[in-house]
N, C-alpha and C positions, 0 to 999 in steps of 0.2 A: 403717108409715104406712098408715092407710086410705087406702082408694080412694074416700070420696066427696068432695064437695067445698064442706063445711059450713065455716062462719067459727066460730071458738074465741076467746070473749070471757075472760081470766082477770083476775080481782080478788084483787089480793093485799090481806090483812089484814097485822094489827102482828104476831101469831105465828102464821098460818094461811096458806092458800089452798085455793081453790078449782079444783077439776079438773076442765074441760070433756072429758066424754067423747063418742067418735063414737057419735052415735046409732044408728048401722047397724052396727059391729062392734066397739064399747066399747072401744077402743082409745084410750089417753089422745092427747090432740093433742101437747103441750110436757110437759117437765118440771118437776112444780111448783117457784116459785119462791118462794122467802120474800121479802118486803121491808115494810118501812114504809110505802111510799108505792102509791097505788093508782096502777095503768097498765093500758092497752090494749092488745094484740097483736092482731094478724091474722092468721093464717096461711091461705094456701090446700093443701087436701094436693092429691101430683102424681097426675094421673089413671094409669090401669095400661091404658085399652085395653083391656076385656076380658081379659086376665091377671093373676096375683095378685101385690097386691103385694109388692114387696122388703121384706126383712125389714131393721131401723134407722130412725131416725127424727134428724134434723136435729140436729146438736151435739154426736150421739156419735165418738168418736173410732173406732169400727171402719171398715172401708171399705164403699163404698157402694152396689158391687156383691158381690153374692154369687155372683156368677160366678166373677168374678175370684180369690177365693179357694178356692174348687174344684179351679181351673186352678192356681195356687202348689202349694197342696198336694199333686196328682197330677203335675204337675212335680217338687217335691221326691223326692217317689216315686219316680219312675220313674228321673229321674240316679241314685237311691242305687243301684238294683232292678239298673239295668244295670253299674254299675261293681263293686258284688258279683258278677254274673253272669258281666263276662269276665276280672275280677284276682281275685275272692275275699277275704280277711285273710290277709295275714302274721301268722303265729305267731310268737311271742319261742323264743326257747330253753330257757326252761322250759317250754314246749307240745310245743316241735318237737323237742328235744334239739341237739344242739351241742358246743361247745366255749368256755370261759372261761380267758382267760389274764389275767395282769397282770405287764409288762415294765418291768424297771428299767433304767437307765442304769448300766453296769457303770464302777466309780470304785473300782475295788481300793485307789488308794494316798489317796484321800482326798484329791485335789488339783484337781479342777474347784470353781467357787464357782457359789450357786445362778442367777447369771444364765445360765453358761455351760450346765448342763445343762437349765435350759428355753429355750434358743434348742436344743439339739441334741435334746429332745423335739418343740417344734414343727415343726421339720424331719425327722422321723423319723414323727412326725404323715402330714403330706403322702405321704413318701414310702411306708406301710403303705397309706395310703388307695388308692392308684394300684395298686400289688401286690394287695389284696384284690379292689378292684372288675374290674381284669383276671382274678382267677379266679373269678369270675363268682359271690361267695356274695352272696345277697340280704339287702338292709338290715341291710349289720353293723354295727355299735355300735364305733366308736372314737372314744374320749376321752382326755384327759387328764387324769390323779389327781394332783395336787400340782403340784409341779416337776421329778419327777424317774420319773414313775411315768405307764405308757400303759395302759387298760383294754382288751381286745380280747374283743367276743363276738361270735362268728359263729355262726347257726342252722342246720339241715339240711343237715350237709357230711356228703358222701362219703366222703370220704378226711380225716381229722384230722391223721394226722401229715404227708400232702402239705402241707398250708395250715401247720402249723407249721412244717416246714421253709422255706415261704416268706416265713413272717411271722417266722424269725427269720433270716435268711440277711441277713449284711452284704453281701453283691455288692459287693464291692469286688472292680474287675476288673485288673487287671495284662494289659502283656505284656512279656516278662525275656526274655534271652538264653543259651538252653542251655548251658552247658559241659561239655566231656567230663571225666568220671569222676575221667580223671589228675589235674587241676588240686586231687583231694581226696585223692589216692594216699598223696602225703608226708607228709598232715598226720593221718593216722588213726592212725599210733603215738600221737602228741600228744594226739589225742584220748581212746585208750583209757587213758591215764598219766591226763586229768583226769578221765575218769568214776572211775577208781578210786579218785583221790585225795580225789571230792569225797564218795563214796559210803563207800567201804574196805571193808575185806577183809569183815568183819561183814556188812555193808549188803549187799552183793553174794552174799553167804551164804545172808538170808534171803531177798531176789529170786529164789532160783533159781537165780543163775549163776556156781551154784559147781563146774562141772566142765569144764576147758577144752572150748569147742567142737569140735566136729572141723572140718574140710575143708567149706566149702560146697559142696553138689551144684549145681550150675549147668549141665547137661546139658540135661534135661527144659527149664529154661525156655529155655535160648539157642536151642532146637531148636523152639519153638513160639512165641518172637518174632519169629523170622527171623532170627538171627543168625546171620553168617557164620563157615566155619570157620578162617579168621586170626582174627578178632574173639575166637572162643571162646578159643584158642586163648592170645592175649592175657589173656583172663580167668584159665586157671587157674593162667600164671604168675605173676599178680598175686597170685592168693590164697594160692598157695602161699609168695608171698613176704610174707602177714599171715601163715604159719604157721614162722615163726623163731622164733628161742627172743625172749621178752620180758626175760632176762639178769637186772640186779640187781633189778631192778623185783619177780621173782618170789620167794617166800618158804618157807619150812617151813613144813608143818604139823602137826599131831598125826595119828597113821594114825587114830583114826576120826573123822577129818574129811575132808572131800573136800578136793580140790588148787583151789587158787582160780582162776577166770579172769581171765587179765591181758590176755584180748583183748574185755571183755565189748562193747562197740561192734561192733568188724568183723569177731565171729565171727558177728552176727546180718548181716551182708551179705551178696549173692551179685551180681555184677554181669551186666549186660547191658548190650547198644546193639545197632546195626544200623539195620532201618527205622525202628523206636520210637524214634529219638532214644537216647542214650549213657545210662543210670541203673541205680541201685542196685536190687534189688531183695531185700524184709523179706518173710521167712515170716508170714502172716495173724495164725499164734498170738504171733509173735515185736515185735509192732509195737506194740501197748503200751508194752513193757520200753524198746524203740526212744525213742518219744514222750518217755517220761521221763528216760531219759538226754540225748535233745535241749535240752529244757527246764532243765540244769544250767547255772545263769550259768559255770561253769568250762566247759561244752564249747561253750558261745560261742566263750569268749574263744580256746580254742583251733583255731576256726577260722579259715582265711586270711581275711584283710580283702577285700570287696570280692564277698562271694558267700554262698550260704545253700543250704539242703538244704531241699526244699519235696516234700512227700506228693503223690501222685496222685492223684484225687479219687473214684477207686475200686480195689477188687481185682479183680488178671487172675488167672484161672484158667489152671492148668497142668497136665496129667497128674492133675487129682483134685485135685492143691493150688491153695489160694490166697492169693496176696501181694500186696503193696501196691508200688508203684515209689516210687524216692526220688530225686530228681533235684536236681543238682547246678546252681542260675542264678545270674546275676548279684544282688546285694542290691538293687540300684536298677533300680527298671522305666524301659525308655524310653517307657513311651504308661500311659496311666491310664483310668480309663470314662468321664472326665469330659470325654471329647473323641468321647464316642459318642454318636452323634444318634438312631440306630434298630438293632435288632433284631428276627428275623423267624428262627420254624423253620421249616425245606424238608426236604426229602429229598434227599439226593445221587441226584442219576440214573442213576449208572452202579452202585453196589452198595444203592442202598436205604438207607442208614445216616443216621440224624436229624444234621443239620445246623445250624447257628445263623449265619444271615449276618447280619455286621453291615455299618455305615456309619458314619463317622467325619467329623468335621466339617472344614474347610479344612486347621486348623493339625492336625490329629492327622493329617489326609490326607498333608500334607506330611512330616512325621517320620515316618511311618510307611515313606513312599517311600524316606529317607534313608536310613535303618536296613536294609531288605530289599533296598534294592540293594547293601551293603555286606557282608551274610549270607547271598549263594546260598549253597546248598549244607549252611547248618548249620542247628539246630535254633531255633524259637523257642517259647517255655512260655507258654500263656494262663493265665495263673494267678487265682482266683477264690477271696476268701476263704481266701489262703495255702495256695490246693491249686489242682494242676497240671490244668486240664479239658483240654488235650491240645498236644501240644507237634510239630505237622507242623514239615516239615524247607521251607525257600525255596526254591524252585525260580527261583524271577524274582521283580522288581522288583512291592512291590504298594503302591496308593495306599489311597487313601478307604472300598474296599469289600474285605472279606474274608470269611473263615467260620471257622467252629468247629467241627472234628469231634469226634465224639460216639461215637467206635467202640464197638459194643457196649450201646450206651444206649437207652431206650425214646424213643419220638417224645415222648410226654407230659415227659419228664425234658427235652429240648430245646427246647419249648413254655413250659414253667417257668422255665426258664436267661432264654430273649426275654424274660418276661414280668420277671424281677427284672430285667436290666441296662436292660431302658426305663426301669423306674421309677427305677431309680438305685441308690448305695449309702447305707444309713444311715452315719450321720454318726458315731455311734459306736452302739460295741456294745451289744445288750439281752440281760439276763439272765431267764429265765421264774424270775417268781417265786412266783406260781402258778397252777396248773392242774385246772383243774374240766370233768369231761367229763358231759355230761347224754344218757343213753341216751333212743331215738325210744319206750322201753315208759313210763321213769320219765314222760316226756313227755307219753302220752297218758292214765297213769292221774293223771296233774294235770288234762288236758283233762274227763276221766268227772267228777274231783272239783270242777270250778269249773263244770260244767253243773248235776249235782246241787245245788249251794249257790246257783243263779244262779237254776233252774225254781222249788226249794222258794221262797226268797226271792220271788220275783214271785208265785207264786200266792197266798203269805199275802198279801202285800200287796192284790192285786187282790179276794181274798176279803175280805178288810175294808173294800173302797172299797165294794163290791157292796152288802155288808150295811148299811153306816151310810149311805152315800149315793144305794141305787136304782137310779131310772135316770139320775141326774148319775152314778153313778161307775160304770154301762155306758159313758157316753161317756166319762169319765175311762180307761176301761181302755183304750176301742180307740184314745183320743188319746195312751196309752201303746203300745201297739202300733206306732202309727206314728212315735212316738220311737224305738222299740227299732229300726226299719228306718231312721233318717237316722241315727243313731247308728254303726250298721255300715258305712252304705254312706259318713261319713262318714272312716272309718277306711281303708277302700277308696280314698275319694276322692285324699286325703291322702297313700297310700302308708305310712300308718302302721301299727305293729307292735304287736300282742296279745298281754299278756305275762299271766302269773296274777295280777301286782299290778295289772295292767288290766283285768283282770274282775273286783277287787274295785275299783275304781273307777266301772267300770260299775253295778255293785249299788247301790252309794252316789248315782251319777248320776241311778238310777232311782230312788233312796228325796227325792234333790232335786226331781225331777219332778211327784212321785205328791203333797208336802210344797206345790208350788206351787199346785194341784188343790185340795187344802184348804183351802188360805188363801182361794182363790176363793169357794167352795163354801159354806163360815164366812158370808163379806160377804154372798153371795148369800140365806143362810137369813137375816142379819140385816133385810138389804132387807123379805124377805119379811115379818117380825114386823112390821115399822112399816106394813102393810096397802099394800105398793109392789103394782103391777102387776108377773104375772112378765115382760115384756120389760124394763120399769124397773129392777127388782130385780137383773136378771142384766145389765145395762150399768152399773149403780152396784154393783154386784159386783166386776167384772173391774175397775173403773175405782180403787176403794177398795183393791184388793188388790197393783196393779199395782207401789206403793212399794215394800211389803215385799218383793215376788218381787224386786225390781231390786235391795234393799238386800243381800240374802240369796244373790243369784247372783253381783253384780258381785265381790263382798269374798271368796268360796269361788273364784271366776275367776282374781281376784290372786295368790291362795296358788296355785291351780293352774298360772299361767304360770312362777313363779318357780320350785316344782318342777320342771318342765320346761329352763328355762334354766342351772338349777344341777346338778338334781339326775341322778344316773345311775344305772344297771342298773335293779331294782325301782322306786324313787321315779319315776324316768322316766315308767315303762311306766304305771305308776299317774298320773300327772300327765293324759299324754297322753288317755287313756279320760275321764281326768277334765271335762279343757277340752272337751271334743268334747261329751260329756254334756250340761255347762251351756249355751253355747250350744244344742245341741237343744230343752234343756227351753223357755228361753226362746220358742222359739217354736213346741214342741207347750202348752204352758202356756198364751201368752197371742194366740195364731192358731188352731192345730188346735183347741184347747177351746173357744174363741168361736164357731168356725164349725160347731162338730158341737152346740151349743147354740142357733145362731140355726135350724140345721137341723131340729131336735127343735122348737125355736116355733114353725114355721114350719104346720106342724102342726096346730098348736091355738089357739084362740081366744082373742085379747086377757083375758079373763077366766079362764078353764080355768087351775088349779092346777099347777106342775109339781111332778115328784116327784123330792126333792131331800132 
């Protein structure tokens, strides 16, 4: 607008008009109007005061102060500037390396229907979610693939196989009633008749266990469990009494064949009790062979009704060796996890040893009192995932609050244990179906390769706005510049995550940006040709261009939400850089470029040429 304060008569013709210019700074007053009919205007322009006028002139749609758009834009700035500066970007897993699983719903016999196994995925869902984000991995990625299939990527871990051990641990928590030993004395001839019977002479040939065992040495460990010497003593007459003859059972062989074992079960025993609660205990190398004969539906069935053998959730070291305990409980737990409200690791105070207290809610408080005032004195099994995490002996009557001893366990192992039975047990089992591990090297030579593809790209680009466009595509660059910094610090803002498909998203964002700059740029040289004033010219620019950038962002917008809401791993990562982009451009395109244009008129004299 000039500053004087001249009256602007315009005559409009049948295909023409006429343009009152300010006689003192040749600044058009209005913009011409075509019409058929002749009319009069008036306008008065607004005085400045002795300072220069604002740059716009009445009926354009930019805004009216130039202030005010300084102040947006170095706002914009500065939230991006600062939320870059104290969170940075998250890297994807392809940047930062990681770990990739994909978990199935374990259905051996073929007998869940698909409703069944995506309600026990979306519930498995939740429960992974609560487990992950308590160990503390930043912006993991978990979905769901189908109905039957859970995607898990976690970036910058420590420890891999900690987190997989947690992200597959069913925590299903038990607690069973210890039995002593005897109650499985009788039935282990029965046993050893069904492993042979279901296995036979052959089968047991090629296992290995084809040479009667000897005598189990039970010395060493009853002497370093704390077993006492009746207790011992008890021991070796038992095993000497698994060392009777096995009678018809036992057969001829051909002399270069070895003599078959017809004790292949309870020659791998050796027992113990005492402090530890009453159990079997397997030679480390011998507990395999163990598992698999377990696993026989004939050595089920030969077991007494009303009780099970469950592994110990680790190996004790003995004199140099190590075994596994085998403990003889009840089949039916009296208390389940589902009655546990909280867990917490502590240290026990008196030996230092990591600890797991829990808390139990009314009704489990209750039963749980039932039971322990009813079992002074004998052993109770916490059992976890069908293995024993430790089996303390009742001293007194206990409610609501208890604990978990961890002999021998690292704190972090106890920290882990809290942190799955909070979140719960999965509902049924997951099988890793597979597994992708991305090293922090493979990671960072992706990071060198999406820089280099990311610099080259921008630079051609910005050398060709330079060349064709001047000094509109100087301001085109630096109004680029300033997308590239909301764009970041939009990602920052967001808490969103930078994957390599999201750098080439980015690349694209910016070739939509630099695309919107042209279209301007185009309108603006057209203005120019028809003899417009350049402030005319660059407001019937932006104003003519405006459609197409809107047509051209909102419809690439579209596609880019719905990647986003659909799409997972890669398509994601690329969505997200995507949306962020367009929005940007939208408003380095049609604000940043405005105002570094009205900046550059501002300049120069109502008539003076731009270079464009």
């Amino acid at each position: 607008m000039c500053s004087c304060k001249v009256k602007a008569k315009w005559e409009s013709q049948p295909f023409a008009c006429t343009v009152s210019m300010c006689p003192r700074e040749g600044i058009p007053r209005l913009t011409p109007l075509v019409a058929r009919a002749k009319f009069r205007r008036w306008r008065q322009c607004k005085p400045t005061a002795g300072r220069r006028h604002e740059p716009g002139y009445q009926g354009s749609s930019m805004l009216k102060s130039f202030r005010v758009r300084i102040i947006v834009i170095l706002a914009a700035l500065g939230i991006s500037i600062g939320y870059l500066w104290a969170t940075g970007i998250k890297l994807g897993l392809d940047l930062q390396g990681g770990m990739h699983l994909v978990l199935e719903v374990d259905d051996p016999e073929g007998t869940m229907t698909p409703e069944v196994k995506e309600g026990h995925i979306d519930q498995a869902l939740y429960v992974l979610r609560t487990r992950i984000d308590a160990f503390g991995v930043e912006e993991p990625i978990i979905q769901k693939s189908g109905n039957d299939r859970i995607i898990v990527e976690l970036a910058g871990l420590d420890d891999e196989e900690e987190a997989k051990r947690i992200i597959n641990r069913q925590a299903f928590l038990e607690w069973k009633l210890v039995l002593p030993t005897t109650e499985v004395d009788q039935a282990l001839e029965r046993l050893d008749r069904a492993v042979v019977a279901a296995i036979g002479e052959e089968g047991l040939r090629a296992m290995g266990r084809a040479t009667e065992a000897a005598a189990p040495d039970i010395s060493n460990v009853d002497l370093l469990l704390g077993i006492e010497d009746d207790t011992a003593a008890a021991g070796d007459s038992a095993v000497a009494g698994l060392e009777q003859d096995a009678g018809a059972a036992e057969e001829e062989v051909a002399e270069d064949e070895p003599e078959v074992n017809l004790r292949p079960f309870t020659g791998l025993l050796n027992r113990s009790g005492g402090v530890r609660a009453p159990v079997y205990t397997v030679d480390a190398a011998d507990v395999e062979t163990a598992v698999e004969f377990m696993a026989l539906d004939e050595f089920r069935r030969a077991l007494p009704r009303g009780l099970s053998l469950q592994w110990g959730w680790d190996s004790t070291a003995v004199a140099g060796r190590y075994y596994r305990e085998l403990y003889v409980v009840e089949e039916d737990a009296f208390l389940t996890g589902e009655q546990l409200v909280d867990a917490t690791a502590t240290r026990d105070p008196q030996d230092n040893q990591p600890l797991v207290t829990f808390q139990l809610n009314r009704r489990g408080g209750r039963d749980f009192r039932e039971i322990t005032r009813d079992n002074v004195g004998n052993h109770i099994a916490v059992v976890l995932d069908d293995e024993v995490v430790s089996a303390p002996v009742v001293n007194e009557e206990i409610g609501a609050r208890g604990q978990i001893e961890l002999t021998g366990a690292a704190y972090t192992e106890a920290a882990n244990l809290a942190l799955v039975l909070r979140a719960g047990a999965l509902p049924v089992r997951l099988n890793i179906m597979e597994e992708r591990l991305v090293g922090p090297s493979l990671g960072q030579d992706s990071i060198d390769q999406g820089q280099i593809a990311g610099i080259v790209g921008v630079i051609a680009v910005l050398l060709v706005m330079i060349a064709y466009y001047r000094t509109a595509g100087l301001l085109a660059v630096l109004a680029l510049a300033i997308y590239l910094v909301l764009v970041m610090g939009g990602l920052s803002t967001l808490n969103a995550t930078l994957t390599l498909p999201g750098i080439a998203g980015l690349i694209l964002s910016i070739g939509m940006a630099v695309d919107a700059n042209v279209l301007i740029f185009e309108r603006i040289r057209e203005e120019l040709e028809r003899r417009r004033a350049p402030r005319t010219a660059v407001e019937d620019g932006f104003s003519n261009a405006l459609s197409a950038i809107v047509d051209a962002n909102i419809t690439t917008l579209i596609t880019g939400l719905i990647l986003l809401q659909f799409g997972t791993g890669p398509v994601k990562g690329f969505a997200v850089t995507l949306c962020i982009g367009i929005v940007a451009s939208f408003f380095s395109a049609l604000y940043v470029t405005r105002t570094l244009f009205l900046l550059y008129l501002t300049g120069k004299r109502g008539s003076d040429p731009i270079s464009i």
